[in-house]
N, C-alpha and C positions, 0 to 999 in steps of 0.2 A: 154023249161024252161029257164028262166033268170039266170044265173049264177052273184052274186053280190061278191064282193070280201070286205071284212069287214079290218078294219084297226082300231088296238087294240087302245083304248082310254085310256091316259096316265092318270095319276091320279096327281093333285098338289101334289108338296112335301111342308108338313107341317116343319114348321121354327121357332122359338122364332123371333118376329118383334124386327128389329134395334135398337140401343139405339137411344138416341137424339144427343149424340156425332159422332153419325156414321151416321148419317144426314146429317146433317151439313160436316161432312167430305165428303162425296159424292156430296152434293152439290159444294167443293172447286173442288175436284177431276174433277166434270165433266167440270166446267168451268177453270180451271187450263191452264195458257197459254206457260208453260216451261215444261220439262221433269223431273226436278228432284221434282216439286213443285207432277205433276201428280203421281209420283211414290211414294212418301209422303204419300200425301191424300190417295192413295190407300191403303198402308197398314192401316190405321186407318179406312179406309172403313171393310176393312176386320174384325177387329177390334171389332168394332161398330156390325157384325153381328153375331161376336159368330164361325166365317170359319176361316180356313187354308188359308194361303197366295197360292192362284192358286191351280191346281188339274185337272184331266181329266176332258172334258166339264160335263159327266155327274154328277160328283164327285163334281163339284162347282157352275156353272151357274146356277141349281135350287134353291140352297139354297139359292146363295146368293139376287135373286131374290125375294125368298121368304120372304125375313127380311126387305129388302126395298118396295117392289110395292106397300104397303097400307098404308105408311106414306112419301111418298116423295112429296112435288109440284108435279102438272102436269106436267110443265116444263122438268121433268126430268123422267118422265114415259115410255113414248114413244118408248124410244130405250130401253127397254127391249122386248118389243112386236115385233121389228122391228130383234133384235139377235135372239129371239126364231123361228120365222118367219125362219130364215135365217139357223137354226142347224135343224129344220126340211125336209128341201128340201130331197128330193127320194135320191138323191146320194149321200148324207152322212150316211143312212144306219144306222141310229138310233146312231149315233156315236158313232159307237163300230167295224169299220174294222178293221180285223185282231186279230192277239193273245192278249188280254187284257193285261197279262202280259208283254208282247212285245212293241214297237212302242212306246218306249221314244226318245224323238228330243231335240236336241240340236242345236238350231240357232245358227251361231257366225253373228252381226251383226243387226244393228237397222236400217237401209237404209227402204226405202218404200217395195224393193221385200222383205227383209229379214222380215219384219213385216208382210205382207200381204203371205206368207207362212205359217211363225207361225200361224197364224189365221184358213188358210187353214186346217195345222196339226193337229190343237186341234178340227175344227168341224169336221175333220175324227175320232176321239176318242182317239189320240195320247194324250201322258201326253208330254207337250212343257216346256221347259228352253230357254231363250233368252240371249244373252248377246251382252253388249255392250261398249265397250271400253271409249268412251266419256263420260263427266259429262252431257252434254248438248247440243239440236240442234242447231246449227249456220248455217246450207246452206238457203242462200233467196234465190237462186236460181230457175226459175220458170219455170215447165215443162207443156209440151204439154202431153193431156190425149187423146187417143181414145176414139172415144164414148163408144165401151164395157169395158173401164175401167170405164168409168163414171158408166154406171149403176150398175157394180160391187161393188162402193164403194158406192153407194147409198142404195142399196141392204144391205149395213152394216150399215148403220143410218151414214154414212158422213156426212148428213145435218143439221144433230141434234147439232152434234159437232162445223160443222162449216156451218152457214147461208149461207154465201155465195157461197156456193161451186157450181160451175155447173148453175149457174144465168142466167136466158136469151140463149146469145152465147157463153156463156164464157166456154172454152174447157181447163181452163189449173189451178194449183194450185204450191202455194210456197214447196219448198222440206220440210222445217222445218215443216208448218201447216198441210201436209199431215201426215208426222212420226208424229205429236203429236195424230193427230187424233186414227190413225193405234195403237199408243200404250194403247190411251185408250179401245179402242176395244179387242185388244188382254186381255189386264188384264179382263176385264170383262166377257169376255171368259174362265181365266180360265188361260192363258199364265202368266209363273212367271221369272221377266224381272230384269236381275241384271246389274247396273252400277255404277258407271264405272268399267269393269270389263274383261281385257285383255287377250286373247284368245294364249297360248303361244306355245303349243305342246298337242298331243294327250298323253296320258297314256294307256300302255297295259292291259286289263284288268288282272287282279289278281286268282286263285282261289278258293283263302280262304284270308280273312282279320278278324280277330280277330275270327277265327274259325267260322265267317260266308259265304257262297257262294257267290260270287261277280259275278253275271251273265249279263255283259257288259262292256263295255269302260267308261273310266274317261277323263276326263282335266285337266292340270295344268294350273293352271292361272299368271299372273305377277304379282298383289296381292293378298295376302290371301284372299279367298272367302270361306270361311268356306263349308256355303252352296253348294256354286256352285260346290266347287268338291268335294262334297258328292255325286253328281247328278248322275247316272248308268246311259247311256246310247247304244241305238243298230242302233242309226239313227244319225247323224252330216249333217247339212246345212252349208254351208259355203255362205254368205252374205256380205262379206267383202268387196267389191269393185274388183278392179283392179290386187291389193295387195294380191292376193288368200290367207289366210293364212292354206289351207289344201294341204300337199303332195301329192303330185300325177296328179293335174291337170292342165299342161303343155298345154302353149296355143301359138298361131302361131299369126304373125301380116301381113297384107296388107300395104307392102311400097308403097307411093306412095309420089305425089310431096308435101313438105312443106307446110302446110295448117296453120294458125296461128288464133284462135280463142282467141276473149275478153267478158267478160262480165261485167257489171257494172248494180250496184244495187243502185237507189238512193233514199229516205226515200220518203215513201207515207203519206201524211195530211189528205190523201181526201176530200182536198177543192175542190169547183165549179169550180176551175177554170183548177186543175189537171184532171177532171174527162172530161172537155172540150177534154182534149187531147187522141187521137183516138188512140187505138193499133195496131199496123204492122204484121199482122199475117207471115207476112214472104215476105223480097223484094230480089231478084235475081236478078245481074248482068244482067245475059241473056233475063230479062224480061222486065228492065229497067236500059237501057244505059244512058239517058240522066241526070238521076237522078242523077247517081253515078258517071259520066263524069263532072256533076255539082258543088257536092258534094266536088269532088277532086279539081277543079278550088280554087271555093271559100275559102276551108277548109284544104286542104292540105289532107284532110283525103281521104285514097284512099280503098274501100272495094269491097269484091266478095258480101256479103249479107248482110243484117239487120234482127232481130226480136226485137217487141217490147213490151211487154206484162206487163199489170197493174194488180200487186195485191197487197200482203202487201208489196211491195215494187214497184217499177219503173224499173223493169229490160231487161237489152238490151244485147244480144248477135248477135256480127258481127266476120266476116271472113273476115282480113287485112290482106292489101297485103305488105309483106315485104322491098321492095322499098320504101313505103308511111313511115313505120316505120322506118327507116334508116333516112330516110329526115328531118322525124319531129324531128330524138333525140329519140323515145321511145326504140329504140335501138342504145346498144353505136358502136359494131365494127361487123361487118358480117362477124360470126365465121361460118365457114364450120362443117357439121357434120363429126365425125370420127365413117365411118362405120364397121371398124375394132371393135368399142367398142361398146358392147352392150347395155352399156347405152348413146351411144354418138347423137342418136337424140334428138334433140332440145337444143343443145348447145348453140345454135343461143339468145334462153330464159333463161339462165341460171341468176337467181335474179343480180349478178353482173356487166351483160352486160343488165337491162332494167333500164334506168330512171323514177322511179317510177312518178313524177311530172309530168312527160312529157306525160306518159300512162293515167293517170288520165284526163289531158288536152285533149288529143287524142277523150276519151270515152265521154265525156262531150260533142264539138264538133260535135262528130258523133249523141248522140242524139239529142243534139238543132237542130240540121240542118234537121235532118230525120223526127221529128216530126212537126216542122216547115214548112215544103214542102207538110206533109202527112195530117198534119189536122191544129192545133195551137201546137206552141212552147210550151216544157214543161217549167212551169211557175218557176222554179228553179232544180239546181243541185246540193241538199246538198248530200251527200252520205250517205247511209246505212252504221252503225260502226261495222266492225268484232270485236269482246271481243278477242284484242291482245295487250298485251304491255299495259302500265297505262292508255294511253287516246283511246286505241281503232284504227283501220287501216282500211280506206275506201275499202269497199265490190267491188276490181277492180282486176281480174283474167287478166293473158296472158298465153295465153298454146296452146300447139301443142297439135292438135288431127290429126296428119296425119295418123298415124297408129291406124287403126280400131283391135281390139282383139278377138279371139274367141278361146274358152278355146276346146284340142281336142278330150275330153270326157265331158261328163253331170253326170257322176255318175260312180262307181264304188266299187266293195265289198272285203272289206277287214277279213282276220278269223285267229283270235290269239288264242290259247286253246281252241278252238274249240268255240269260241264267235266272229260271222259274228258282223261286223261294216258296214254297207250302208251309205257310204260317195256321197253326191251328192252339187254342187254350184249351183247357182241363181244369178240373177240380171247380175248388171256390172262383176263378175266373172266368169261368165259363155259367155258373150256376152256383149261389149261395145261399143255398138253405137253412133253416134251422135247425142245424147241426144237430143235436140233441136225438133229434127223433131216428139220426141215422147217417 
């Protein structure tokens, strides 16, 4: 006898359909090319359909669903089909793991892991808070994806958002247009994301507050976030970078010999003639000698490697060798680390001892010549503007990555009045690689 196993058929949830103003907001929302614009549009989505601002996935993504799917463009259909696809899969477990009441999360942190956890969290059935210190994305910086990252984020409608994502060969995406993507997804899901919004110290939880049971941990913030620390929470992410800002998770480094990384970011047109110019997926000293034995000849510019990769920007990250820097000026005096001081590596980089002019020159250089040799010369090098100071500061890093980081726990439980806290890090707090390679 066949044994079939039946699998309960969900029923639509009924909805009052959207206003016309919440249309049109979702329309801005979904094409929205800034963080604070997207986070805007979004409340006015919410708005427009009659819901609470975010909520546990089951608690929001149907409805909110249900107000838009029958009056939006085409255009903008798709990625619902594609979210709900994605909150079904077998191991999300109807999104509802664990105690219902339980598994409130608190991300500190807007980074790509810190985003793409939160997301995690809420298709597990967690009720997620995000927070995020900054007004706004500014890193162009451009990373390499694995392939299983790619189909992961493809898997969340990444394409929908952004066209060109994952194109052909192309294996890698800008930091800024990933977190924009990453945020619209979370909100749509259900994640409720507050910035700017400074993550300052943990708070004990309370017993009683106004003669109510206070069953979890708080946050204080650096500004008043009304909401935000109203928020109960029994789970903290920490997503912060480098800078852990959670107690407790003390992390060891791998000295080794000064290692001096540059990056530069120069404005992409997408003219025919940029597109002419071939990307570097990664050149090594040890691969080619004569290249960079050339390079240093004609350029003064002396390096261990290149990458060269085109997206919304032109961005090139090499590994210069100290020497070459001294020679050119981009460094003023060859200060010695003082290993006595904790913070004394890379003193060598400290803003005061680098000629900014000179490092700019330096970065310019090394791409003209690299691309020049590797396919055609990139056809200018205006630079991409950081939003610093009234006219803006060309997007040109110098930094030690000698020391690689790795944090000497992933997680740990903390229990005040008898309310456990599960404090755990991700991303670069947890593990900071050299990015580059992935």
């Amino acid at each position: 006898m066949a044994l079939f196993k039946f699998r309960r058929q969900e029923s639509e949830v009924k909805w009052p359909t959207a206003t016309p103003a919440g249309v049109e907001a979702f329309k801005e929302f979904y094409d929205a090319e800034t963080f604070q614009e997207t986070l805007d549009s979004f409340k006015r989505v919410c708005i427009g359909a009659n819901v609470s601002r975010g909520g546990r996935y089951s608690e929001f993504f149907p409805y909110l669903k249900a107000a838009y799917k029958d009056v939006l463009p085409y255009k903008y259909k798709e990625i619902w089909k594609i979210l709900e696809k994605k909150a079904k899969q077998e191991l999300y477990e109807r999104n509802t793991i664990g105690h219902i009441e339980r598994n409130r999360v608190l991300v500190v942190g807007a980074g790509p892991v810190g985003l793409r956890t939160a997301i995690e969290a809420q298709l597990l059935g967690a009720r997620v808070v995000l927070i995020e210190r900054r007004p706004s994305f500014t890193r162009n910086n451009v990373l390499k994806l694995w392939k299983f990252l790619i189909e992961d984020l493809k898997s969340l409608g990444a394409k929908k958002f952004f066209g060109k994502f994952a194109t052909g060969s192309i294996n890698h995406i800008n930091i800024r247009s990933l977190q924009l993507m990453l945020v619209k997804i979370s909100l749509m899901l259900g994640v409720i994301i507050y910035a700017p919004c400074k993550f300052v110290r943990l708070a004990e939880p309370s017993l009683t507050e106004e003669g109510a049971l206070i069953a979890g941990w708080q946050a204080i913030f650096e500004e008043k976030e009304k909401e935000a620390e109203g928020y109960v929470f029994d789970i903290i992410i920490g997503a912060s970078g480098k800078n852990c800002v959670l107690d407790g998770f003390s992390r060891y480094s791998l000295d080794a010999r000064l290692a001096i990384a540059i990056t530069a970011n120069f404005v992409n047109r997408w003219s025919s003639e940029e597109a002419a110019v071939e990307e570097i997926g990664g050149l090594s000293r040890q691969y080619d000698q004569d290249f960079f034995k050339e390079m240093h000849q004609e350029t003064g510019v002396d390096l261990e490697n290149i990458v060269y990769y085109k997206d919304e920007v032109h961005y090139f990250v090499m590994t210069a060798k100290k020497e070459s820097l001294l020679k050119e000026g981009v460094l003023i005096e060859d200060l010695q680390d003082d290993h006595d001081d904790p913070n004394g590596r890379g003193r060598i980089l400290r803003p005061s001892n680098v000629n900014r002019e000179k490092l700019l020159d330096y970065a310019k250089k090394a791409a003209l010549y690299a691309t020049e040799k590797k396919s055609t010369k990139l056809p200018h090098t205006d630079w991409k503007m950081l939003p610093r100071g009234d006219k803006g500061e060309p997007d040109c890093c110098i930094f030690d990555f000698t020391n690689l980081y790795a944090a000497r726990v992933a997680a740990r439980v903390t229990v005040r009045k008898g309310q456990p806290l599960l404090g755990a890090i991700v991303g670069d707090s947890l593990l900071e690689p050299f990015w580059p390679e992935g």
